[in-house]
C-alpha positions as CSV (number, residue, x, y, z in Angstrom):
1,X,113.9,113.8,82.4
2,X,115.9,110.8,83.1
3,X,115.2,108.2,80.1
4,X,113.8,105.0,81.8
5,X,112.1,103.0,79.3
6,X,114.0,100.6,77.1
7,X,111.8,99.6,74.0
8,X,112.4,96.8,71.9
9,X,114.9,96.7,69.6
10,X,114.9,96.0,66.0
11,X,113.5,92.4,64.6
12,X,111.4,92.6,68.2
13,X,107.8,91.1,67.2
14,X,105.2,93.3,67.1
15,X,101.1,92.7,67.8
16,X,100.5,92.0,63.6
17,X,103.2,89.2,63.7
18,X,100.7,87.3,66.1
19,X,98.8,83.9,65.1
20,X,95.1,85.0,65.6
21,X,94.8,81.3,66.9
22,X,97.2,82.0,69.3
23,X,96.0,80.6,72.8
24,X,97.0,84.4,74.6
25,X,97.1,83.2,78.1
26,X,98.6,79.6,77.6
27,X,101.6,81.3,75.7
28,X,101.7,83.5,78.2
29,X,102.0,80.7,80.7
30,X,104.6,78.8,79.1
31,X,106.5,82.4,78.8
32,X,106.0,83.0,82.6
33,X,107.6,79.4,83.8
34,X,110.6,79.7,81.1
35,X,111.5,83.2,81.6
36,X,111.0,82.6,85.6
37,X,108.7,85.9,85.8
38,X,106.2,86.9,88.2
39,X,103.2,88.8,86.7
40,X,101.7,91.9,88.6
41,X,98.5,93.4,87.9
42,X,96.6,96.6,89.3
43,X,92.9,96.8,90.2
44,X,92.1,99.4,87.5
45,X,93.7,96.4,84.5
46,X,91.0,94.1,82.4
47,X,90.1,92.0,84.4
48,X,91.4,89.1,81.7
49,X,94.5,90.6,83.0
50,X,94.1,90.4,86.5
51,X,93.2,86.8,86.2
52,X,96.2,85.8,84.2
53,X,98.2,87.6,87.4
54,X,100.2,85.9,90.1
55,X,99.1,88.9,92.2
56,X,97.0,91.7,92.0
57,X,96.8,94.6,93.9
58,X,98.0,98.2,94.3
59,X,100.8,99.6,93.3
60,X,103.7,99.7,96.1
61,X,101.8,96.6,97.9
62,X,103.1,94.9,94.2
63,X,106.2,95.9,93.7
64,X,106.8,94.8,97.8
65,X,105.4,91.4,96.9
66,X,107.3,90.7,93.6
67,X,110.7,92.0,95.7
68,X,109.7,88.9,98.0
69,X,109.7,86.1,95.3
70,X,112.5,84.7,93.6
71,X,111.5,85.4,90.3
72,X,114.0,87.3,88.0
73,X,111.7,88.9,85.6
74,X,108.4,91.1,86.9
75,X,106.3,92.3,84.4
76,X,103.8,95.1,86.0
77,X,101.0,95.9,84.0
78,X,100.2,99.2,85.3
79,X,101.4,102.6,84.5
80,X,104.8,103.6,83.9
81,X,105.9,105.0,87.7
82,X,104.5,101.5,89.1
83,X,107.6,100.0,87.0
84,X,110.2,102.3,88.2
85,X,109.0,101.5,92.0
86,X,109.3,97.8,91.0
87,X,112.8,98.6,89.8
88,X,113.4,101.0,92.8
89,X,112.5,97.8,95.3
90,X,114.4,95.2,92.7
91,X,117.4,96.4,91.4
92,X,118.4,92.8,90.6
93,X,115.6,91.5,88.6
94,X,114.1,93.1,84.9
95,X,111.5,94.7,85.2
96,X,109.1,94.9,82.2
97,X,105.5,96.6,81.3
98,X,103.6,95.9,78.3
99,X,103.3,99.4,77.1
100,X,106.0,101.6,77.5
101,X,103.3,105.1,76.8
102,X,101.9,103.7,79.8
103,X,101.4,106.5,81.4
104,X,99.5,109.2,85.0
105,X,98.3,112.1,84.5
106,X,99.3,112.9,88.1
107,X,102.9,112.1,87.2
108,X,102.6,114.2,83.5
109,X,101.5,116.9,85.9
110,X,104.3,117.4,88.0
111,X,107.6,117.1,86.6
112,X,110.8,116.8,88.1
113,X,112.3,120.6,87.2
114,X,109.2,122.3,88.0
115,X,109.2,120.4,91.3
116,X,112.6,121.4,92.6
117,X,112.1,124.8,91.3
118,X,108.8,124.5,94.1
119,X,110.8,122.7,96.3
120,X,113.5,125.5,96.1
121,X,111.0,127.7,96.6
122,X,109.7,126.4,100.3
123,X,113.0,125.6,101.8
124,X,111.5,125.0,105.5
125,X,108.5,122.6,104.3
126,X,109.0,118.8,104.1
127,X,107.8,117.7,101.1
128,X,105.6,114.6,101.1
129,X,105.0,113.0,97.9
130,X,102.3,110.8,96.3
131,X,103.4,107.6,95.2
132,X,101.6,108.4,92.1
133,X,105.0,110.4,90.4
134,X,108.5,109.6,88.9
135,X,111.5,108.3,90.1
136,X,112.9,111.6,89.7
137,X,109.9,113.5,91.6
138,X,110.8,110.9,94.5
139,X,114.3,112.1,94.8
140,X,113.7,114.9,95.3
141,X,111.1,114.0,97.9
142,X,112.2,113.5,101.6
143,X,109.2,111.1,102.1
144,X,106.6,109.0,99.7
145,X,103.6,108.5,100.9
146,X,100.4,106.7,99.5
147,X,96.5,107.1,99.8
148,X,96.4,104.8,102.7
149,X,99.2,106.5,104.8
150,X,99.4,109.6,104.1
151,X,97.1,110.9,106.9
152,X,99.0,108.8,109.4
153,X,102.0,110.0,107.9
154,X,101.0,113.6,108.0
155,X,99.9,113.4,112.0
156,X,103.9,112.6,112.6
157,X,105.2,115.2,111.7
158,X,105.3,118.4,114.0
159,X,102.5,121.2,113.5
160,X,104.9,123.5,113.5
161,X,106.4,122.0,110.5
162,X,104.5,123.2,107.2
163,X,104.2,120.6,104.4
164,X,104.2,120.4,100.9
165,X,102.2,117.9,99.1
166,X,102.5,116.9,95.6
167,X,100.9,116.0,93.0
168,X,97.5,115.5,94.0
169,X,95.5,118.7,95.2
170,X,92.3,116.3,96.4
171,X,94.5,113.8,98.3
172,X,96.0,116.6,100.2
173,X,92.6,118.6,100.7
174,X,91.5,115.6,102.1
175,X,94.4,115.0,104.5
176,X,94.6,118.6,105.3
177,X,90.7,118.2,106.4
178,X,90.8,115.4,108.0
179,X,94.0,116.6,110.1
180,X,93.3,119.9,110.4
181,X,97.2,121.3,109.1
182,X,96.6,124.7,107.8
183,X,100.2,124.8,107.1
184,X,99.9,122.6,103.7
185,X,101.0,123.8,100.4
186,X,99.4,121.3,97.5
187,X,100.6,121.3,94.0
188,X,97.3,121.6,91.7
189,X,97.7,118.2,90.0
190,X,94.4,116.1,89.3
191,X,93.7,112.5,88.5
192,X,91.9,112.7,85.3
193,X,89.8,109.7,86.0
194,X,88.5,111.0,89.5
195,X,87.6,114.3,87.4
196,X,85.4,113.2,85.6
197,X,82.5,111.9,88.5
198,X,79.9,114.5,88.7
199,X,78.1,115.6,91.9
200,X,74.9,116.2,90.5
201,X,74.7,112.7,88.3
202,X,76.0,111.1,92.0
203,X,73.4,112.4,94.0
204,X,70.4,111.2,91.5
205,X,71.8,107.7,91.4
206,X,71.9,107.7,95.3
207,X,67.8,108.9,95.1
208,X,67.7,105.8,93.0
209,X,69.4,103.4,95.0
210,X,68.4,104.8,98.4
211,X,70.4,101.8,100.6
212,X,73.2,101.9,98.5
213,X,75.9,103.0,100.5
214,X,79.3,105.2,98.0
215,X,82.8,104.2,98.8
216,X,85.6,107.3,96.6
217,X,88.5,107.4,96.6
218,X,90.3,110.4,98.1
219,X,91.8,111.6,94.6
220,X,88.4,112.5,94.2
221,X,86.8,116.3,94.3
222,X,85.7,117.4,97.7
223,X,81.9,117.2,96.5
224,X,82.1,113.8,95.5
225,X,84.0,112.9,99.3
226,X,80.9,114.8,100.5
227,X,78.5,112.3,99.7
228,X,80.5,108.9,100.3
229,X,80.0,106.8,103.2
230,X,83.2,105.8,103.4
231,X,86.8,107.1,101.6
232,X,90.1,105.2,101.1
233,X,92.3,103.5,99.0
234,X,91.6,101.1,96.5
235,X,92.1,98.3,98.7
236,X,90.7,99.9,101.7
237,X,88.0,100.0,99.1
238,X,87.8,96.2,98.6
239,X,88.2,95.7,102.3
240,X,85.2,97.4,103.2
241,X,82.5,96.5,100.7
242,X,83.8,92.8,101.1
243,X,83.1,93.6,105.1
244,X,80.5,96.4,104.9
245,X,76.5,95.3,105.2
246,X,74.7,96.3,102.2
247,X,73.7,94.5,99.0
248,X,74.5,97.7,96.7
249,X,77.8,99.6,96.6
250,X,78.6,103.0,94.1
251,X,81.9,102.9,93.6
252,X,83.7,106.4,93.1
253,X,86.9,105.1,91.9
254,X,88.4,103.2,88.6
255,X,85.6,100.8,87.6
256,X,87.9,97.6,87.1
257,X,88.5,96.9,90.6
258,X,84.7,96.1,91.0
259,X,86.0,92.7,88.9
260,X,87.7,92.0,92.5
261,X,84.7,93.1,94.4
262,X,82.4,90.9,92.3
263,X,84.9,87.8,93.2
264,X,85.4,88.9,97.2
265,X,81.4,89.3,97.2
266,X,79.3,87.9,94.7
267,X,76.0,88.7,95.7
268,X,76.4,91.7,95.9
269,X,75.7,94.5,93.0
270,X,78.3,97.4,92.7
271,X,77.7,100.6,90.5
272,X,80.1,102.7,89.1
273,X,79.7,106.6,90.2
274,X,78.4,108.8,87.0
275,X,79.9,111.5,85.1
276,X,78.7,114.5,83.7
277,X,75.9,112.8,81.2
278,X,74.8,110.3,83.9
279,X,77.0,107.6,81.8
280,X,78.6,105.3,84.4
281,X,81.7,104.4,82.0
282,X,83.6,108.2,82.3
283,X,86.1,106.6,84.4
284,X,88.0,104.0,82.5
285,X,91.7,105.0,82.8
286,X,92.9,105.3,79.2
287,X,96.5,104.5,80.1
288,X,95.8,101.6,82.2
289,X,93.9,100.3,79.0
290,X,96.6,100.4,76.5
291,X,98.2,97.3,78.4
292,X,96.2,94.2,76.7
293,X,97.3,90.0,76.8
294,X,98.8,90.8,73.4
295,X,101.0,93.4,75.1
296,X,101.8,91.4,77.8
297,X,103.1,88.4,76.0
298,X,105.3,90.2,73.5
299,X,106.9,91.7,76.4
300,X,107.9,88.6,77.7
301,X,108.9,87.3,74.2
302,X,110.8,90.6,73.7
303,X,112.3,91.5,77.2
304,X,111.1,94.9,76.8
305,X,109.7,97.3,77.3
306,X,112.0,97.3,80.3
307,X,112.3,99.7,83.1
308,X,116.0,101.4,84.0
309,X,117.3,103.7,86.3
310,X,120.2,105.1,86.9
311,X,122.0,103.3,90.2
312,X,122.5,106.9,92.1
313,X,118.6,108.0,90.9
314,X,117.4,104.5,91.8
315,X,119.4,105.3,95.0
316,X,117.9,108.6,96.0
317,X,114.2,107.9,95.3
318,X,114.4,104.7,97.3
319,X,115.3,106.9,100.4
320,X,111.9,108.7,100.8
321,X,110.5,105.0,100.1
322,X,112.3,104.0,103.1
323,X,110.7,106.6,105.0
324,X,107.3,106.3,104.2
325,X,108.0,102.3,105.4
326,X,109.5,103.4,108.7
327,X,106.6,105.0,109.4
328,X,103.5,103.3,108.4
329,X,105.0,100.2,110.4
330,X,103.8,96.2,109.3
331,X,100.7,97.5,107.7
332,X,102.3,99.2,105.0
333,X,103.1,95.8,103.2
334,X,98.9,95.4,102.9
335,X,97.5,98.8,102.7
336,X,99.4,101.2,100.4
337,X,98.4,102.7,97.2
């Protein structure tokens, strides 16, 4: 694998170097305006993070909005591929992440030799690729798609075409159900966060919150899909319990982007779907958590960890971007994952 990450050098200050009395998010601030840096944060951060954030949001929607500002530092507190797409759309400007292990299990599960040897293997399929991968994975890719596009995206391609879909087996099982293309291949990566809801624990919660209407995530297990009333993206998510009638949601996804759905819609009371013990807490993303305010300000004090790539990978992966743009039309800008 391509390296990607520069961490910081020696004499860089580390988290035990802090004042305790440090004000976190004022020195942040001051760091922001002097460095001139735009600060991104996904819905599955703290949401102490997300409201320190000049935007907030998914991941490509992000790295399309930080592309738009003038800024010439972004610091995406996310996961590690989110940084490379902010680098992919920004060649120009440093890109930075708090935590450089930062990482997907989607991405871990699919790496860039094993895919081209699959690739190699299927010479007549198109491969369509979750965003949710590396910069090398989109290389090799002839088009990215995300969990808001990728049915559309699917539906224009010919049926005669077969497909394969990487790295997420429940994204494609979903899009192959909902579009009815028996000619799919899907590479057997998993989420471990949308693992870990369990059916059974799912449907006693619903028997006790009988109007409660579920909104998942389509990473998540067909018999978890089953019982939702609606399934999308994370901001398709937000969009439709800020819009839906109801005063109780269960949400089947990361539970930090109910700290949105609380803002968008105060009165109303959201639930995060259960795991296997009936604990509602399963599905805190480890590797979003290991960005913290700590993290975040000694990246800006340190310039690192930053993101590079390779001009000629950078080159290559942005093409199946491209793509996946082309065809999802204005929308894409608001709706991807």
């Amino acid at each position: 694998m391509t390296e990607t990450i520069i961490l910081p050098g020696a004499g860089a200050r580390v988290e035990a170097d802090l004042d305790p009395t440090l004000d976190l998010e004022a020195a942040i601030d001051q760091l922001r305006e002097r460095r001139n840096a735009v600060i991104l944060a996904h819905y599955y951060q703290d949401g102490e993070i997300q409201d320190i954030a000049d935007f907030v949001g998914d991941s490509l929607d992000l790295s399309r909005k930080a592309a738009a500002t003038d800024a010439d530092v972004i610091v995406f507190c996310g996961v590690r591929f989110m940084g490379e797409v902010a680098k992919i759309l920004s060649p120009d400007k440093t890109v930075l992440i708090p935590d450089a292990e930062a990482g997907c299990s989607l991405e871990d599960s699919c790496q860039a030799a094993d895919f081209k040897r699959w690739r190699d293997g299927h010479p007549d399929h198109v491969a369509l690729t979750y965003i949710n991968c590396s910069a090398e994975v989109k290389a090799l890719s002839d088009i990215i798609v995300t969990s808001s596009n990728a049915e559309a995206i699917v539906r224009q391609i010919p049926e005669t075409r077969p497909i394969l879909f990487a790295p997420d087996r429940h994204l494609g099982a979903f899009v192959k159900r909902r579009t009815g293309r028996d000619n799919m291949v899907l590479w057997p990566g998993t989420c471990i966060i949308h693992e870990q809801f369990s059916e059974r624990e799912l449907v006693k919660l619903k028997v006790r919150h009988p109007a409660a209407r579920v909104a998942a995530h389509p990473e998540c297990p067909e018999p978890i899909l089953a019982q939702a009333d609606y399934v999308g993206s994370t901001r398709m998510l937000l969009d439709y319990v800020t819009r839906t009638e109801g005063d109780e949601f269960i949400i089947a996804t990361e539970p930090h982007i109910i700290h949105q759905m609380q803002r968008a819609a105060p009165g109303k009371t959201f639930i995060s779907a259960p795991g296997a013990d009936g604990r509602c807490d399963c599905a805190n993303c480890p590797h979003m958590a290991r960005n913290t305010l700590e993290k975040l300000y000694l990246a800006l004090l340190n310039d690192a960890p930053a993101v590079v790539l390779p001009e000629e990978l950078r080159r290559r992966a942005l093409t199946p971007l491209r793509r996946m743009l082309e065809m999802s039309g204005p929308a894409a800008s608001t709706r991807a994952a």
